[in-house]
C-alpha positions, 0 to 999 in steps of 0.5 A: 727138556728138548727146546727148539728155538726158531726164527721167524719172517725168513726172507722178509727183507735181506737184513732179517734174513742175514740176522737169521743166519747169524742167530744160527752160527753164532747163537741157538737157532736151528731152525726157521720159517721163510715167507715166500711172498717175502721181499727177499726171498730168493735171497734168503733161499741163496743164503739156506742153501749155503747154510745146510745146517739150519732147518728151514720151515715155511712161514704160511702167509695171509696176514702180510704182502701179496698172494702168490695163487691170486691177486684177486680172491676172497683173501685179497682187498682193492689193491691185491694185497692180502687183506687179513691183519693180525686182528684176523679174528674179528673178520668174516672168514674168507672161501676156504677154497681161497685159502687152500689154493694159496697155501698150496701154491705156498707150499709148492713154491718152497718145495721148487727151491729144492730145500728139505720142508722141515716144518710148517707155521704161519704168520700171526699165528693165522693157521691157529684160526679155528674155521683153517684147521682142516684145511692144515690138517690135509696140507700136513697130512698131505705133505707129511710135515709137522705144524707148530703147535696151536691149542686148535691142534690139541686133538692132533698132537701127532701133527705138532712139531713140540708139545708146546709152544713159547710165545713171550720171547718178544719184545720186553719179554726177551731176555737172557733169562729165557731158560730159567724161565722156561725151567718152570715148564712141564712139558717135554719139547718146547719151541721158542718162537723168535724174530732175530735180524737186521734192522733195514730200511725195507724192514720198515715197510714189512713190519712194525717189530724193527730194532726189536729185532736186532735186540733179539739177535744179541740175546740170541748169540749170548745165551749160556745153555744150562746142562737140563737144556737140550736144546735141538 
C-alpha cells in the first residue's frame, strides 16, 4: 500500500508551520498544504523553500480568515471575513463566480512564491461540497494538479491524488497504531490527513485544534513503518 501522509494548515501561525517541518525531517510527512491567507504564510514559504524535500500543496480557504480576491462578495459577512464555517453544509451556497475568483486568486498567489504546486485540498473538506465540484474539477483541470480525494470526485478519480483518504487520525483517533490500522484497507494509495505543530499563542486565534497538535507531532516522529507500507 502507497501511504501519503500530509499536514495540514501550512502557514496558519509560524508554530504549526515549524511543527510541519519537524514531522518532515524527523517523521513521516512528505507532503503538505499552506493556507495563503494564513497568519504566516511568508514565513511557511521561507521555511519551504529551505526544505525542498517536502511537497507542498494548497490548502484552499473559504471556511477561515480573509479572502484574498474580495473583501466583500457573496463569501464574506459584515466584517470582510469569510463567513463559511465548518458546518457549510447547511448554508445557502454562495455566487459560484465568487468562488472561482477566490480560488484562483488562491492559486495564483502560490504559483508567485515559485513553489512547485504538488496537490490541491481544502479547509474543512469544503472542495468536497457538491454545488463547488465543477468549479475544482476546471481549476485541476486547469492547473493540471491533483485534488484530494472526496466521495463528490467518485466519477473523476483521474483527478485523485490517492484513492482514498484517511480522516481518523485526529484528535483521539491519533495514534501509533495508525498503520495497523490502516492494514485493514483495501485500497491501494491512501492519504493520511494530519495536523502536526506547535501550539502558539497565534494558534488560539486561528483554531480550536491547539495542543492536539503537538500530540500529533510526537506520534508522527515516532511511528515504526512496517515492511507492507510504502509510505511516499
Amino acid at each position: 500500500m502507497d501511504i501519503l501522509f500530509n499536514a495540514d494548515d501550512f502557514g496558519i501561525t509560524k508554530g504549526v508551520s515549524n511543527g510541519i517541518i519537524q514531522a518532515h525531517q524527523h517523521g513521516v510527512i512528505s507532503s503538505t498544504t499552506i493556507m495563503m491567507n494564513g497568519l504566516a504564510v511568508d514565513y511557511a514559504v521561507d521555511l519551504a523553500k529551505q526544505c525542498p524535500s517536502l511537497d507542498i500543496g494548497l490548502h484552499l480557504i473559504l471556511t477561515s480568515g480573509k479572502p484574498l480576491f474580495s473583501p466583500t462578495s457573496s463569501l464574506t459577512n459584515e466584517r470582510g471575513m469569510f463567513r463559511f464555517t465548518n458546518r457549510f453544509y447547511e448554508m445557502d451556497i454562495p455566487c459560484l463566480d465568487d468562488v472561482r475568483d477566490e480560488w484562483r486568486a488562491q492559486i495564483e498567489a502560490f504559483l508567485a512564491t515559485g513553489l512547485p504546486l504538488h496537490h490541491l485540498d481544502s479547509h474543512h473538506h469544503i472542495h468536497g461540497w457538491q454545488p463547488l465540484k465543477e468549479i475544482v474539477i476546471e481549476l485541476a483541470d486547469k492547473y493540471q494538479i491533483p485534488v484530494r480525494c472526496q466521495d463528490t470526485f467518485r466519477d473523476r478519480t483521474d483527478l485523485l491524488l490517492t484513492e482514498a483518504l484517511w480522516v481518523d487520525f485526529y484528535g483521539d483517533g491519533a495514534g501509533l497504531n495508525i498503520f495497523e490500522r490502516l492494514h485493514t484497507y483495501s485500497f491501494s494509495s491512501v492519504e493520511v490527513m494530519t495536523h502536526p505543530g506547535r501550539c502558539d499563542g497565534d494558534l488560539y486565534t486561528m483554531s480550536s485544534y491547539t495542543v492536539q497538535r503537538e500530540k500529533e507531532l510526537d506520534i508522527l516522529c515516532n511511528l515504526s513503518i512496517p515492511s507492507w507500507a510504502n509510505v511516499l
